[in-house]
MARDOMAR-211173 format. One record per residue (C-alpha): residue number from 1; y, z, x; residue in one letter. Coordinates in steps of 0.001 Angstrom, whole numbers. Layout:
// MARDOMAR-211173
n_yy_zz_xx_res
NUM_Y_Z_X_a
...
// end
This chain:
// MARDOMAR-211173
n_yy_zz_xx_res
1_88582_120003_108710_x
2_84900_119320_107818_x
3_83716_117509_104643_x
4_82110_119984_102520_x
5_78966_119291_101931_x
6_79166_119711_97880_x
7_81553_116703_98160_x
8_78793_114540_100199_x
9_77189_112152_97766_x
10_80072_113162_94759_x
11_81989_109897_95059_x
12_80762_107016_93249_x
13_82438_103626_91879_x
14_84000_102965_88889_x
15_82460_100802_87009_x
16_84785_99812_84449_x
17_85145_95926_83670_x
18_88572_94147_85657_x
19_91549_94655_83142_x
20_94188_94904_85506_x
21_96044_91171_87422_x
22_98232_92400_90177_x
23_101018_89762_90789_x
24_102495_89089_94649_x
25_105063_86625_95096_x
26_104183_85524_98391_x
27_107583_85592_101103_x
28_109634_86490_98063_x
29_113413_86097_98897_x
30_112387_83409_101688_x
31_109966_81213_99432_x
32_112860_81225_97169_x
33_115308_79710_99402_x
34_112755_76828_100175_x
35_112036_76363_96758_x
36_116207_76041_95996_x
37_116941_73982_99382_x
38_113995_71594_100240_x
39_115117_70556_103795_x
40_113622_74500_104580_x
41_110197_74044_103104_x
42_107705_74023_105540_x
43_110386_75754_108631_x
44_110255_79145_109985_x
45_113349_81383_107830_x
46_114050_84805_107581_x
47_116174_86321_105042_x
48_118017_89155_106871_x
49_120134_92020_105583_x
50_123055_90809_108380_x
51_122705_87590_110085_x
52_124110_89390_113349_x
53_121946_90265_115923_x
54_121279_94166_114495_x
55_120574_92777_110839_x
56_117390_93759_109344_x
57_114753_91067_108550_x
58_114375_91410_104400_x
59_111980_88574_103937_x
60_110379_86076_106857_x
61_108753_82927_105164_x
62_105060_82352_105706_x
63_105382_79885_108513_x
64_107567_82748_110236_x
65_104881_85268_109561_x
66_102361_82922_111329_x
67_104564_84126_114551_x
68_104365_87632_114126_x
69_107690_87632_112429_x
70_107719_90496_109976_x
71_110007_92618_107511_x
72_112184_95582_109159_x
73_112541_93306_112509_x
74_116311_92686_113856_x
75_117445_89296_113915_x
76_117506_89499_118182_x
77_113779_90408_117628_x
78_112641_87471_115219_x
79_114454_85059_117679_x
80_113261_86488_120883_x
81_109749_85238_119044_x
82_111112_82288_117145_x
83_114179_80646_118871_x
84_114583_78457_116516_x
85_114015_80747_112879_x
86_116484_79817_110429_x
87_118464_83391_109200_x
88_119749_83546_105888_x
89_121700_86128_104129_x
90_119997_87730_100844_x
91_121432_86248_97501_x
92_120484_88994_94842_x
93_121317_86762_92083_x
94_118882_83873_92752_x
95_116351_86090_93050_x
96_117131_87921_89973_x
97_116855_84615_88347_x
98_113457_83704_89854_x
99_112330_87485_88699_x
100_113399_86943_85259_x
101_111993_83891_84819_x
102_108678_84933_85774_x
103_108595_87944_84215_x
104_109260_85541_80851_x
105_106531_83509_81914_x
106_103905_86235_82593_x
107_104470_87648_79330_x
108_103562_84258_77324_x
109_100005_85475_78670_x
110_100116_89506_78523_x
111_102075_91579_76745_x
112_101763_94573_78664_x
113_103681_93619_82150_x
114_104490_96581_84657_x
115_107464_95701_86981_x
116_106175_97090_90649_x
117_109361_95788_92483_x
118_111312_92251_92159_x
119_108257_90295_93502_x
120_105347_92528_92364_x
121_103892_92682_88900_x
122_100764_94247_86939_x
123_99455_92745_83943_x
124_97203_95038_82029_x
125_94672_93398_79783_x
126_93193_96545_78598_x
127_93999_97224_75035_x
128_94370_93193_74285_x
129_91214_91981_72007_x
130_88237_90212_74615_x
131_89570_87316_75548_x
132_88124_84364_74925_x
133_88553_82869_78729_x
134_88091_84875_82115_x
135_91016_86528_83882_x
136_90590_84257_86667_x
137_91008_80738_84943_x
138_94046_83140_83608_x
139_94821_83518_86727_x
140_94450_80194_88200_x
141_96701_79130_84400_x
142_99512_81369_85796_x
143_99538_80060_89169_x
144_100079_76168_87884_x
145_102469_77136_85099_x
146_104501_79530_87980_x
147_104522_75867_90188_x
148_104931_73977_86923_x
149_107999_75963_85462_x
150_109715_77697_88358_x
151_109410_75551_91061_x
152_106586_73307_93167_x
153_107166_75600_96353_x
154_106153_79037_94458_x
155_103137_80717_95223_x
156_101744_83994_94208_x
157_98316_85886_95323_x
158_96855_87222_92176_x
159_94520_90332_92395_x
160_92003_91426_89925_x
161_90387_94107_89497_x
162_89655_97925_86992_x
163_92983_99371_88333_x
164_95928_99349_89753_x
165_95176_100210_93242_x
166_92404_97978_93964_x
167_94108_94939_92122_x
168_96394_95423_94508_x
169_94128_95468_97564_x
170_92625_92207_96036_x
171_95767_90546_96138_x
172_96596_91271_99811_x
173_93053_89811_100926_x
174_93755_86258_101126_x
175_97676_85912_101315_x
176_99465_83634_100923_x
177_98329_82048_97643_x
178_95191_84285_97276_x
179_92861_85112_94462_x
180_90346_87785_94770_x
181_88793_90337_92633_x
182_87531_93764_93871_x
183_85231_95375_90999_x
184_81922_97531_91451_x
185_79336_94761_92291_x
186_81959_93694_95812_x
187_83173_97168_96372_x
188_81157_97855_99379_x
189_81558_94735_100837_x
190_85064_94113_100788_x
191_85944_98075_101589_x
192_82964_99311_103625_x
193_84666_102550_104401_x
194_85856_103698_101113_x
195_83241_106754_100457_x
196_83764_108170_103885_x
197_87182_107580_103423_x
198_87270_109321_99833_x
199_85654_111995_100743_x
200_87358_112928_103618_x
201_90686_112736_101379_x
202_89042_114531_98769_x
203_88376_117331_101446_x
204_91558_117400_102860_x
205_93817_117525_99243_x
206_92193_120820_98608_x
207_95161_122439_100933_x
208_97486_120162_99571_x
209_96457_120405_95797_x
210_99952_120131_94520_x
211_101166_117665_95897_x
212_98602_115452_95296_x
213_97268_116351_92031_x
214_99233_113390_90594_x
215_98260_111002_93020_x
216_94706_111701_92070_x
217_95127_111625_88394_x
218_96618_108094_88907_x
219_94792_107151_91883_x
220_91276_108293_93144_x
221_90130_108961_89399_x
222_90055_105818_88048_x
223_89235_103940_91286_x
224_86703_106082_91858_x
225_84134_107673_90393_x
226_82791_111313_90431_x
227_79216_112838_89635_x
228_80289_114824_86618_x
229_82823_116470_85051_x
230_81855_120003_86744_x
231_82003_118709_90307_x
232_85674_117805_89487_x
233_86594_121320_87730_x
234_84699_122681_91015_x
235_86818_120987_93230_x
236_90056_121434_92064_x
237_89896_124995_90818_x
238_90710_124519_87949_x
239_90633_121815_84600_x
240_94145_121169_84175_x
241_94179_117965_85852_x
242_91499_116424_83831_x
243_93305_116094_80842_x
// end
């Protein structure tokens, strides 16, 4: 389906100020067996579902992943690349600990924590008063107080950025132990694609308008920007979703 050409030149960047810190805690379950038994730091593990042959690969640590050892791999795979990667099975209730703990640590600095999954995290700085030190010397705070308090083999890439969705982006650019931000002024440089790319989606949800009205309300709005208020009642049909 062709872009229409009222959509060309619609899509523009938010410009809103970073308020958002996505949290990644880098090799989760794996990093966290290194960090509790120090004769694995620094070896290629996997944490696997089963340790039999068939079991799943949960969590490879980041010397595995240097291999091409990844999540959803069988054990026979992983060891067909890495005869000699250590399998573990998963123990729910040190991670739980770990999770806890940092999720009492992160909120010393923001109140406002959003729990993505046991090893993500979003802090939302938005409604706190300006703060009187940048979010990345908070940032860089958070990632000596994780080492500090949890443990000296912990890492997590931090992301930074207006939203959700591109905090998170920032945090996958330079894993493991990464800290980026993505905001209008790098925008173009770090995603070079992302009008064509818009636009083309924006083209292509007006067949599939309910199913992804939600998706844009939380999504492509505040990520993106839009000409004017019009263009988006134009587009959609209708003004529902703008409220």
């Amino acid at each position: 389906m062709g872009i229409p050409t009222n959509l060309l030149g619609a899509v523009g960047i938010n410009h809103n100020p970073s308020a958002i810190m996505h949290i990644d805690l880098n090799s989760c379950f794996a990093t966290i067996e290194q960090q509790s038994n120090p004769l694995l730091r620094g070896k290629r593990v996997a944490v696997a579902a089963y340790t039999t042959p068939n079991g799943c690969i949960l969590a490879p640590s980041v010397e595995a992943k240097t291999l091409g050892i990844k999540c959803g791999m069988r054990v026979r795979e992983g060891k067909h690349l890495c005869p000699d990667l250590i399998i573990l099975p998963p123990d729910p209730g040190k991670y739980r600990f770990v999770n806890r703990k940092l999720l009492q640590l992160l909120r010393t600095y923001c109140p406002e924590v959003e729990i993505k999954s046991i090893d993500e995290m979003n802090l939302d700085f938005t409604h706190i008063p300006p703060l009187e030190r940048e979010l990345h010397h908070i940032a860089q705070e958070i990632k000596a107080a994780i080492r500090r308090e949890i443990g000296e083999w912990m890492t997590v890439s931090i992301g930074i950025a207006p939203n959700r969705f591109l905090a998170k982006l920032a945090a996958n650019l330079h894993k493991p132990d990464g800290l980026d931000e993505i905001n209008a002024a790098n925008l173009r440089t770090v995603w070079p694609n992302w009008q064509p790319i818009c636009t083309s989606l924006m083209a292509w949800t007006r067949s599939t308008l309910p199913i992804c009205e939600q998706c844009w309300r939380q999504w492509v709005w505040p990520t993106f920007s839009v000409s004017s208020t019009g263009m988006r009642r134009g587009f959609f049909g209708r003004a529902s979703i703008l409220r």
